[in-house]
Structure formats: structure tokens, C-alpha cells
MARBA-3410 file (N, C-alpha, C, O; in Angstrom, 1 decimal):
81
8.1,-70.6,-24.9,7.0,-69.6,-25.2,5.9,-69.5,-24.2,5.3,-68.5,-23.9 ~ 5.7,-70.6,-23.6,4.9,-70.4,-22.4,4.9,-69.5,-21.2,4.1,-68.9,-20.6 ~ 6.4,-69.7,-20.9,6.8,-68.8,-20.2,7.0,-66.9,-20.0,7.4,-66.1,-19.1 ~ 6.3,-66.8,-21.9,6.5,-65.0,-21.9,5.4,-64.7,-21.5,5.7,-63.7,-20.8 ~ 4.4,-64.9,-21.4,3.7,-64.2,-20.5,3.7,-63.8,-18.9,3.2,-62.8,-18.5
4.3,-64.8,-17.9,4.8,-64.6,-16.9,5.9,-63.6,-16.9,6.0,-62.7,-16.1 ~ 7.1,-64.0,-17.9,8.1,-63.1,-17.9,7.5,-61.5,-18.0,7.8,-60.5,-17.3 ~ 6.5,-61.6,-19.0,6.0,-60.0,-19.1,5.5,-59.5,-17.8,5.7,-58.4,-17.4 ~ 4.8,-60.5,-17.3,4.0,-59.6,-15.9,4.6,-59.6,-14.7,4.2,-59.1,-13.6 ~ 5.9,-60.6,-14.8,7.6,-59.7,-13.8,8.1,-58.5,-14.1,8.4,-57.7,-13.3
8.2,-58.3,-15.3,8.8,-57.1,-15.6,7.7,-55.6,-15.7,8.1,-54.4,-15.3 ~ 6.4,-55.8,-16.1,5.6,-54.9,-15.8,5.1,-54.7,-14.4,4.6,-53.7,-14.2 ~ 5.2,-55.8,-13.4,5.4,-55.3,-12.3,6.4,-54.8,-11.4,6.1,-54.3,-10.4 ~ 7.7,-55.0,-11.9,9.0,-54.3,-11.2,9.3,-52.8,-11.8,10.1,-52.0,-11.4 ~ 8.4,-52.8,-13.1,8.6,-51.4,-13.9,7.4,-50.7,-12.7,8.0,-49.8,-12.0
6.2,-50.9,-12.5,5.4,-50.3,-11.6,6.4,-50.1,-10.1,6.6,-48.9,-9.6 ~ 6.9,-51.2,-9.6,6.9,-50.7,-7.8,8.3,-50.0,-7.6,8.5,-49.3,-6.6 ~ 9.5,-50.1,-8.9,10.7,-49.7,-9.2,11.1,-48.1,-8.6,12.0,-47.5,-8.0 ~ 9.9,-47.7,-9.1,9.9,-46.2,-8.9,9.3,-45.2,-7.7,9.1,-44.0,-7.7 ~ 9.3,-46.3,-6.6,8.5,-45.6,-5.3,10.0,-45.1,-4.3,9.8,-45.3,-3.1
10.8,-44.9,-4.5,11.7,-44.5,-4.0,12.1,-43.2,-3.3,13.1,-42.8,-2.8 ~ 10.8,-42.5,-3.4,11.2,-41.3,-2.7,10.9,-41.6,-0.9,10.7,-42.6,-0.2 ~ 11.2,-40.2,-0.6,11.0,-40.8,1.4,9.2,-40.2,1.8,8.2,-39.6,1.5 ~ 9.8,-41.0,2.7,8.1,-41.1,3.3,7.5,-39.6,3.6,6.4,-39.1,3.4 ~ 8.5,-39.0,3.9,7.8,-37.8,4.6,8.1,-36.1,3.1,8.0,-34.9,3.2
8.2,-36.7,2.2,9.0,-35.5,1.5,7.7,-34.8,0.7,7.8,-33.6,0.2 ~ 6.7,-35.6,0.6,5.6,-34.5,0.0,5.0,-33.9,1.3,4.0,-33.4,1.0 ~ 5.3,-33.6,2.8,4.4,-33.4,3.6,5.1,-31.5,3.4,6.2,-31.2,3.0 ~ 4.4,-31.1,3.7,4.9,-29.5,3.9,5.5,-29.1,5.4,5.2,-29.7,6.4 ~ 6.2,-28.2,5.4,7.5,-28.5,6.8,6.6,-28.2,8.1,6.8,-28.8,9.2
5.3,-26.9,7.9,4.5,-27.1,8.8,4.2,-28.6,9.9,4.3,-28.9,11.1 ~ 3.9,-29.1,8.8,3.0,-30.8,9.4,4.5,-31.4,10.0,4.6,-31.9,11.2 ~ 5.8,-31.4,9.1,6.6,-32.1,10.5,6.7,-31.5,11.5,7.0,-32.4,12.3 ~ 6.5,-30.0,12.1,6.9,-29.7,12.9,5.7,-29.7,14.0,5.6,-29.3,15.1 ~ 4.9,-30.3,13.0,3.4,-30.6,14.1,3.5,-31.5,14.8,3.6,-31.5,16.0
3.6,-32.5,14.2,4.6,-33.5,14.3,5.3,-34.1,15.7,5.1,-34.9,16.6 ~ 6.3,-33.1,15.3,7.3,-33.0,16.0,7.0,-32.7,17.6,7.7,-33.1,18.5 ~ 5.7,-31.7,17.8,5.1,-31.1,19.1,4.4,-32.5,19.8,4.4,-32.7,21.0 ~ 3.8,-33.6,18.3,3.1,-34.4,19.2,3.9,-35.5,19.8,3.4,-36.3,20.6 ~ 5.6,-35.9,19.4,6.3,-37.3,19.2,7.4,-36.8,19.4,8.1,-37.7,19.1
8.3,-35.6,20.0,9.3,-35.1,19.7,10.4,-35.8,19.8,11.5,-35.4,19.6 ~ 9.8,-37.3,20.3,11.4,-38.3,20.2,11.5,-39.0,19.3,12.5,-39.7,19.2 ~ 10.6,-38.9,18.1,10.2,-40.2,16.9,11.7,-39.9,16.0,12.2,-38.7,15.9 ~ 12.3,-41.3,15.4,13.6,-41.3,15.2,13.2,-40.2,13.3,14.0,-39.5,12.8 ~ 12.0,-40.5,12.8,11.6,-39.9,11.4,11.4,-38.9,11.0,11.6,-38.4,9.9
10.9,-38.4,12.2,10.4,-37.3,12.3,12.1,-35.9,12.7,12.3,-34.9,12.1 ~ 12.9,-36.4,13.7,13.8,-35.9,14.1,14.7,-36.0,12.1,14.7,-35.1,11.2 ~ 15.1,-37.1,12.1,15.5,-37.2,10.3,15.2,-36.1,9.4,16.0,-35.4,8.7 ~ 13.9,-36.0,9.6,13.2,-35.2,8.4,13.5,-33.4,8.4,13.7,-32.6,7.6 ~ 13.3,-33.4,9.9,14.1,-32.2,10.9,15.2,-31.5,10.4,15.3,-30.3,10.2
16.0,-32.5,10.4,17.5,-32.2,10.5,17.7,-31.9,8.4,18.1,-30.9,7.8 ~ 17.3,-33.0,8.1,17.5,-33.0,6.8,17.0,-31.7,6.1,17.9,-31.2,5.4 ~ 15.8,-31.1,6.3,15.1,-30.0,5.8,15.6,-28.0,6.4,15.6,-26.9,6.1 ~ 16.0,-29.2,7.6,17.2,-28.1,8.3,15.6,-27.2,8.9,15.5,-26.1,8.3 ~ 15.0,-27.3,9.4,13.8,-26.6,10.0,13.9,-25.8,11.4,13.4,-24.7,11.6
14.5,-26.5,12.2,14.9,-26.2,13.5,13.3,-26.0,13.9,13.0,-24.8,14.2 ~ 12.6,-26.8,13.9,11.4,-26.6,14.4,11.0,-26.3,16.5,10.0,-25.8,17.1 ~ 12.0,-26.8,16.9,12.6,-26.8,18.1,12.6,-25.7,18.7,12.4,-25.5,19.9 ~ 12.9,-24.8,17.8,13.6,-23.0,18.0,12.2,-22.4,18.0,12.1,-21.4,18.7 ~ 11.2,-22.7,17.3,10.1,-21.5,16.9,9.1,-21.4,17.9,8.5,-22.3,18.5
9.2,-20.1,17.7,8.3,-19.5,19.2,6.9,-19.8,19.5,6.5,-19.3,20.5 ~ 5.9,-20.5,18.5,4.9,-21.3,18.7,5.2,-22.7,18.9,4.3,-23.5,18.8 ~ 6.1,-23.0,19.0,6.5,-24.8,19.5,6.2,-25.2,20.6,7.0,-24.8,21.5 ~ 5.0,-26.1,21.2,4.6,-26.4,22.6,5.4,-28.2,22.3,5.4,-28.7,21.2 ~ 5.6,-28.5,22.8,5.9,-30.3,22.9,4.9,-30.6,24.2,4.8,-30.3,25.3
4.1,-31.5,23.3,2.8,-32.4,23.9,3.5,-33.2,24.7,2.8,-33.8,25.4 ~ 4.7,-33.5,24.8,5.4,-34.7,25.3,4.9,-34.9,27.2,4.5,-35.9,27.8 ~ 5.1,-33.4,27.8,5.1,-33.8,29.0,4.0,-33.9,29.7,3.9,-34.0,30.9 ~ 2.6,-33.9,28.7,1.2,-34.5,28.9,1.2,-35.5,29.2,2.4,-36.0,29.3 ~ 0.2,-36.4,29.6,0.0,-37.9,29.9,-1.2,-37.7,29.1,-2.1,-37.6,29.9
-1.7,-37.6,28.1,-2.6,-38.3,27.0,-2.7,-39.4,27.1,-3.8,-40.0,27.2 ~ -1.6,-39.9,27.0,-2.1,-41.1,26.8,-1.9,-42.4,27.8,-1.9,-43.6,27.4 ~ -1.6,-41.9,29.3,-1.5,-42.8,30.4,-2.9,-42.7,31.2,-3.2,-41.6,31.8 ~ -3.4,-43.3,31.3,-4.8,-43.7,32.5,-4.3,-42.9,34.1,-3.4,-43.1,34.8 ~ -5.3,-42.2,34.3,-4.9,-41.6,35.3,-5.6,-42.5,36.4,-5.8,-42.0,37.4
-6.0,-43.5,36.3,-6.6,-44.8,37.8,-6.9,-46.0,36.7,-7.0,-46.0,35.5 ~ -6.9,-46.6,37.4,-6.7,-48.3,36.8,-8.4,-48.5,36.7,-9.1,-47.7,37.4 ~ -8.9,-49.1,36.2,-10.3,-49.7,35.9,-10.5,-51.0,35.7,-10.6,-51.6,34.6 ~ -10.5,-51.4,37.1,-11.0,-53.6,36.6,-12.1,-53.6,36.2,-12.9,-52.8,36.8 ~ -12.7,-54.6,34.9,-13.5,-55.2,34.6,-13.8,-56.4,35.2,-12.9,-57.2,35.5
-15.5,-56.8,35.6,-15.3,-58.1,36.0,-16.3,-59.1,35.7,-16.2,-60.2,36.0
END
């Protein structure tokens, strides 16, 4: 008998986390993947979600891919000293 209250709060916590099973990206609206998609166009999740939703975001005539920017490479090195 000591042990039902532990038993209870395994089972009321596997009843809570049981049900997170949907995918990561399925509440987002297809806009935002394909925003997405302009900023990362190699991301393995983002491509997934793509294909899955059937979007062909790739095809539409406002699609720029940020990819061949350097955002995010340092254009000269900077020593600190």
C-alpha cells in the first residue's frame, strides 16, 4: 500500500506525456515552411514537411533561397588581444 501512491503518479504522468505524438511542424501553416525553406533550404525537416504536405514550395514564383548569401560567414577575421 505504500507503494500506490508512486504507482499513481507513474501512471498520471505517462497519461500526460502519452499523447504528444503529433509532428513538430504540423500546426505551423504551409506559408512559414516555405519561409523556412528560403532561409535553410537544405534542412533534412523542413525538406520532410515539404514533401509530405506536397507544397512544392521550390516552384513558387516568390521563392528567393537565402542560401547563396553569407549571413552568416565574417567577411575578415577580427583578433582580439
Amino acid at each position: 500500500m505504500k507503494y500506490l501512491p508512486n504507482l499513481l503518479v507513474l501512471i498520471f504522468c505517462f497519461g500526460i506525456f502519452s499523447p504528444s505524438f503529433a509532428g513538430i511542424y504540423d500546426d505551423w501553416p504551409d506559408d512559414a515552411i516555405c519561409t523556412w525553406l528560403e532561409q535553410r533550404p537544405n534542412h533534412k525537416g523542413y525538406l520532410a514537411e515539404n514533401n509530405k504536405r506536397k507544397l512544392n514550395c521550390f516552384n513558387r514564383e516568390n521563392f528567393s533561397s537565402r542560401n547563396d548569401f553569407d549571413f552568416f560567414k565574417p567577411k575578415e577575421q577580427i583578433y582580439m588581444y
